[in-house]
DRENDO-1510 file (C-alpha; in Angstrom, 1 decimal, always signed):
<recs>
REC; n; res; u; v; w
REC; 1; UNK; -90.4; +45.5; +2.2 .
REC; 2; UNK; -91.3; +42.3; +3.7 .
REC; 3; UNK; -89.7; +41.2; +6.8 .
REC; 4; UNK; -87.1; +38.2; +6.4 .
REC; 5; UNK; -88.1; +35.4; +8.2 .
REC; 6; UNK; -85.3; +33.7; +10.7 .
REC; 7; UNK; -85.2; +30.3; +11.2 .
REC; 8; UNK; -87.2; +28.4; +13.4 .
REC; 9; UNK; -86.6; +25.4; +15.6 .
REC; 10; UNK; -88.8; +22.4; +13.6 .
REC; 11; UNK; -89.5; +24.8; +10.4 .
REC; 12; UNK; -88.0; +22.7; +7.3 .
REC; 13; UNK; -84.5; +24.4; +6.5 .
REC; 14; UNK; -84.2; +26.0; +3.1 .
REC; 15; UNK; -83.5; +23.3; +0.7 .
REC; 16; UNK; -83.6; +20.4; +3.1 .
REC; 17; UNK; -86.2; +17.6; +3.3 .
REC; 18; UNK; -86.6; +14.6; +4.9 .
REC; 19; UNK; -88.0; +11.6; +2.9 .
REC; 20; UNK; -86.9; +8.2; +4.4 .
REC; 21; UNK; -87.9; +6.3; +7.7 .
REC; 22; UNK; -84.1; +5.4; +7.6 .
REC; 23; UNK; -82.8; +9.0; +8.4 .
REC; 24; UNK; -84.9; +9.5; +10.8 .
REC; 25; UNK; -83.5; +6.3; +12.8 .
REC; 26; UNK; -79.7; +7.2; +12.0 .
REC; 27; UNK; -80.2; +11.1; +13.0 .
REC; 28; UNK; -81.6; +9.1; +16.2 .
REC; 29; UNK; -78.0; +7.0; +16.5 .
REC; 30; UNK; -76.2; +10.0; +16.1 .
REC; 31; UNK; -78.2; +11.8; +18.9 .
REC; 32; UNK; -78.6; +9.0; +21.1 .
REC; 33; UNK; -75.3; +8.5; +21.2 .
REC; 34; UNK; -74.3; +12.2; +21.9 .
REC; 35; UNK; -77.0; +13.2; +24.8 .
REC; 36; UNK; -77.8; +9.4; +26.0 .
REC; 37; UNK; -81.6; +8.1; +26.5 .
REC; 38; UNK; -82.3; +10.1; +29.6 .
REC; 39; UNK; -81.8; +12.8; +27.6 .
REC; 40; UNK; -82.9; +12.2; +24.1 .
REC; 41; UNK; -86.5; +13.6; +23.4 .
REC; 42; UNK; -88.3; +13.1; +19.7 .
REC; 43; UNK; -88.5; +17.0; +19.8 .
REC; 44; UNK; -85.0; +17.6; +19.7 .
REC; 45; UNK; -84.4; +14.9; +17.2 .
REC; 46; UNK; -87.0; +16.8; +15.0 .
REC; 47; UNK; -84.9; +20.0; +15.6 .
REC; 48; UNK; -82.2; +18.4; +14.5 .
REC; 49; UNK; -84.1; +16.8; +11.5 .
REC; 50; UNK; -84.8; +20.3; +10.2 .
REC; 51; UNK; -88.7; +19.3; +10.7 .
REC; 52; UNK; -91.7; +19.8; +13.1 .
REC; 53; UNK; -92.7; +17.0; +15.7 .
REC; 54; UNK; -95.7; +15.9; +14.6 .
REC; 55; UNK; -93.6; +15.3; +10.5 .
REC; 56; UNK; -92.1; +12.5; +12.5 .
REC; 57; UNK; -95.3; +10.8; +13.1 .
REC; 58; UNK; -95.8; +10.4; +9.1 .
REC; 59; UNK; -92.5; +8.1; +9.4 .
REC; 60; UNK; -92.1; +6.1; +12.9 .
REC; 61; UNK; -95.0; +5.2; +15.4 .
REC; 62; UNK; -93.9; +6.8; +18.6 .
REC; 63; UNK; -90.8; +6.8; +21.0 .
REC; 64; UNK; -90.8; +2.4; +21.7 .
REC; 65; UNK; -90.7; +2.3; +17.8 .
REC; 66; UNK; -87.0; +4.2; +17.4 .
REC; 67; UNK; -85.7; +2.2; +20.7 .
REC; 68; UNK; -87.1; -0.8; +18.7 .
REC; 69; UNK; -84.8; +0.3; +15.8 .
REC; 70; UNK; -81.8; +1.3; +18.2 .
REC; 71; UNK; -82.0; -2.7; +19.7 .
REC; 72; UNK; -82.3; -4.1; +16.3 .
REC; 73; UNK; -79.0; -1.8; +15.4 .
REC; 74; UNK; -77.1; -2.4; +17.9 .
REC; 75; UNK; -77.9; -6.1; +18.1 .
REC; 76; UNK; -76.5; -6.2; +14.6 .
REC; 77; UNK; -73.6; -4.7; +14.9 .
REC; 78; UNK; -72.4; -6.2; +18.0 .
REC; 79; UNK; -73.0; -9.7; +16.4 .
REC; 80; UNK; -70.9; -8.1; +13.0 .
REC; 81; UNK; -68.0; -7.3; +15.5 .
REC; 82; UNK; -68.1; -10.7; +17.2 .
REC; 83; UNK; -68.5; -12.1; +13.8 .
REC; 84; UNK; -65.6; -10.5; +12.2 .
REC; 85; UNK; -63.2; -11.2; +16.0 .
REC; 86; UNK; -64.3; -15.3; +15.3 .
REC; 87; UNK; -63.1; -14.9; +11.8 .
REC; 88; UNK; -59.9; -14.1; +13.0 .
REC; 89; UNK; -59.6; -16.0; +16.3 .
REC; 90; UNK; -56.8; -18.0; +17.1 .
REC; 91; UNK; -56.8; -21.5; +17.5 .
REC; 92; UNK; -55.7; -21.8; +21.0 .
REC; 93; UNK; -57.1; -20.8; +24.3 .
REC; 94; UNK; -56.5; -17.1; +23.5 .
REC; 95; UNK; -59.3; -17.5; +21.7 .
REC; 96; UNK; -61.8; -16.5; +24.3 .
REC; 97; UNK; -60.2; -13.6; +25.5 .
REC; 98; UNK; -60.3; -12.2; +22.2 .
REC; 99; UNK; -64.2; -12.8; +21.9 .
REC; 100; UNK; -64.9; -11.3; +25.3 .
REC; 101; UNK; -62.7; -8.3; +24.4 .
REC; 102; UNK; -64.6; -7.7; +21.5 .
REC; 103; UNK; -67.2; -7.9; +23.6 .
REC; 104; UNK; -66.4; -5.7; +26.3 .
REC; 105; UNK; -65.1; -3.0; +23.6 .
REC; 106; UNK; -68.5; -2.8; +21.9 .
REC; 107; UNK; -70.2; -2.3; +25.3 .
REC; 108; UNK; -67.3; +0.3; +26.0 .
REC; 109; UNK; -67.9; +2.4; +22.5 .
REC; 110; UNK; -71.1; +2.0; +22.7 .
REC; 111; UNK; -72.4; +2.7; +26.5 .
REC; 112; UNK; -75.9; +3.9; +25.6 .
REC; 113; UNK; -76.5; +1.0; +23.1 .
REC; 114; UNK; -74.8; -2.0; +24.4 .
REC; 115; UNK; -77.5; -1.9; +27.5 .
REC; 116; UNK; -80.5; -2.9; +24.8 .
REC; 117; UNK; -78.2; -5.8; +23.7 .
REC; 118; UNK; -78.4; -7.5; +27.2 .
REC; 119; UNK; -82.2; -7.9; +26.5 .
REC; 120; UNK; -83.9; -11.7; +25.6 .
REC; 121; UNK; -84.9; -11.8; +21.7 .
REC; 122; UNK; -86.3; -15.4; +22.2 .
REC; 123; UNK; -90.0; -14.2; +22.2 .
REC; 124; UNK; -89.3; -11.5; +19.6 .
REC; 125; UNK; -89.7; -13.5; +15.5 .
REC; 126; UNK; -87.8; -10.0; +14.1 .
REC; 127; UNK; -85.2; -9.7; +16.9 .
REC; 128; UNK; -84.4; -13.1; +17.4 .
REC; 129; UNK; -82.4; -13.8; +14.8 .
REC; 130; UNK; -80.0; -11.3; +15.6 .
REC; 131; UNK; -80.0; -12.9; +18.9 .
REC; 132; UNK; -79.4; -16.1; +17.9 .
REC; 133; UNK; -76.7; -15.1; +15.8 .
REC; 134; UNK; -74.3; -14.1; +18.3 .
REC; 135; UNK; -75.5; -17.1; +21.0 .
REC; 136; UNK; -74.5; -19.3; +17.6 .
REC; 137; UNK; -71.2; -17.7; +17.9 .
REC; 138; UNK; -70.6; -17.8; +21.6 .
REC; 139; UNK; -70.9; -21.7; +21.1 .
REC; 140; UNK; -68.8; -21.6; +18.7 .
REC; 141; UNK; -66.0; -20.0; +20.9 .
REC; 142; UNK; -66.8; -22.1; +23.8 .
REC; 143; UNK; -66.9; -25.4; +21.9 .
REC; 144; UNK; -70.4; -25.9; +23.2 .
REC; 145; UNK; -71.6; -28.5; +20.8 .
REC; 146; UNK; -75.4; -28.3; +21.3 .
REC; 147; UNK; -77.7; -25.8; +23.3 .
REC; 148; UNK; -78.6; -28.2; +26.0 .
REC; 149; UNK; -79.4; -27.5; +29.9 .
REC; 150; UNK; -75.5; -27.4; +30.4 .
REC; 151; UNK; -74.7; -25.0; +28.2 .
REC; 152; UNK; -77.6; -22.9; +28.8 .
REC; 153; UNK; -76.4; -22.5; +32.0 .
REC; 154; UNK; -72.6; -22.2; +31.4 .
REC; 155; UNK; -73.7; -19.0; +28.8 .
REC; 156; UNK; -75.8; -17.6; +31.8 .
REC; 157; UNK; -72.7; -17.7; +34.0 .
REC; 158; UNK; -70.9; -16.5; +31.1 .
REC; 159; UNK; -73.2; -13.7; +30.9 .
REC; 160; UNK; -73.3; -12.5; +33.9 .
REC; 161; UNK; -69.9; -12.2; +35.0 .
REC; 162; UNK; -69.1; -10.6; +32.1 .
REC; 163; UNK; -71.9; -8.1; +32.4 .
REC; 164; UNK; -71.1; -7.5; +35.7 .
REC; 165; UNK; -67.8; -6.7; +35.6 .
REC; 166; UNK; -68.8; -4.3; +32.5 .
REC; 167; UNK; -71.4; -2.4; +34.1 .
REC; 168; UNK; -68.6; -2.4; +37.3 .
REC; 169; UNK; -66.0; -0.6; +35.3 .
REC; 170; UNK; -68.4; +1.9; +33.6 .
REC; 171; UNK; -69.6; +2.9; +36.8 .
REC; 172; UNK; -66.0; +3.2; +38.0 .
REC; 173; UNK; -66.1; +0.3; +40.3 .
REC; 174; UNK; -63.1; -0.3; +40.6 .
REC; 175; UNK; -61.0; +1.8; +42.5 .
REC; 176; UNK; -57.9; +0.0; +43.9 .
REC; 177; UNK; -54.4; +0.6; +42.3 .
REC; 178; UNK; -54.2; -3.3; +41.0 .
REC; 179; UNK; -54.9; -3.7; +37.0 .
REC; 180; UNK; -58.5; -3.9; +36.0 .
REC; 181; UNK; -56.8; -5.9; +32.2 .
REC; 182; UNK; -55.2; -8.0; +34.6 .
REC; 183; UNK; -58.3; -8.9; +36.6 .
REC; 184; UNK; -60.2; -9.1; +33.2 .
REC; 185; UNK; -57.6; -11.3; +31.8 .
REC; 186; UNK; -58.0; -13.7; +35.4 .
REC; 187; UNK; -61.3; -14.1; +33.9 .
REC; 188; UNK; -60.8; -15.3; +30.6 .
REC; 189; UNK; -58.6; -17.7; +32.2 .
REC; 190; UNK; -61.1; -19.0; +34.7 .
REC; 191; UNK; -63.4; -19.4; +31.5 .
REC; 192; UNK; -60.6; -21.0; +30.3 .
REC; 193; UNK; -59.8; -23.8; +32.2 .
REC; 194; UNK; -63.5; -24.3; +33.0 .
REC; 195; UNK; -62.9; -23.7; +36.8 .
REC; 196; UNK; -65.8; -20.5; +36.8 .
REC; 197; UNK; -68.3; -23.4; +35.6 .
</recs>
């Protein structure tokens, strides 16, 4: 009687197959997102896949060409949240703290994503859109009329102390008792009124 075979690590599961470039890079989301970058290795997403390394070769280039993916991903759906937030911004000045909420929710949900989202598009013809996309609607919430020298470097103040206090509160910066919403919201006022400029 021959000797059943167990399942192996990379050996194609019985009755599954793998036939699309675009399972590969959501199996990637799901993993990423579980174990982080550090940790994330195209053997175990392979595993996972039901499939042997060198199977994923026939689909994606290498290791760049999924974090590629994963920045066009996460580019678009942090400009479909920020989208969807302008849609239904108010008219007044709360209007900016609702679009850096949104903002600093996505980076919150998404901690091993929003990172690749922080990265210039301007030299990249496939990314770029994406990045323009949300600069369009950070323009559009700050009533910057055209991209000029001043706004360009309002939107990199902007950036960076929102990015700052982001990567502060994931690293648990901020220790004292007083409320991190209320310094957040001290912010948005400061944005606000135009003082922070």
């Amino acid at each position: 009687m021959a000797k059943k075979l167990k399942h192996k690590p990379g050996r194609p599961k019985k009755g599954q197959t793998l036939t699309t470039r675009s399972q590969i890079f959501d199996s990637a989301w799901e993993l990423i997102g579980e174990v982080g970058w550090n940790e994330f290795r195209l053997s175990q997403l392979a595993e996972n896949l039901g499939i042997r390394t060198p199977s994923l070769y026939n689909h994606i280039q290498d290791l760049e060409d999924v974090r590629r993916e994963m920045k066009r991903r996460s580019l678009q759906l942090l400009g479909d949240r920020l989208s969807l937030k302008l849609k239904n911004l108010n008219t007044g000045s709360e209007r900016i703290f609702d679009f850096l909420y949104a903002y600093r929710s996505f980076a919150k949900s998404h901690p091993q994503f929003y990172p690749l989202t922080i990265e210039s598009t301007e030299f990249d013809p496939e990314l770029k859109p994406l990045g323009d996309r949300i600069l369009a609607i950070c323009m559009e919430v700050f009533r910057f009329p055209t991209l000029d020298e001043t706004a360009v470097h309002k939107i990199r103040i902007l950036r960076s102390v929102l990015h700052g206090f982001i990567v502060l509160e994931e690293a648990g910066g901020f220790g004292r008792k007083e409320s991190i919403e209320e310094s957040f919201k001290k912010i948005t006022e400061s944005l606000e009124s135009g003082r922070l400029w």
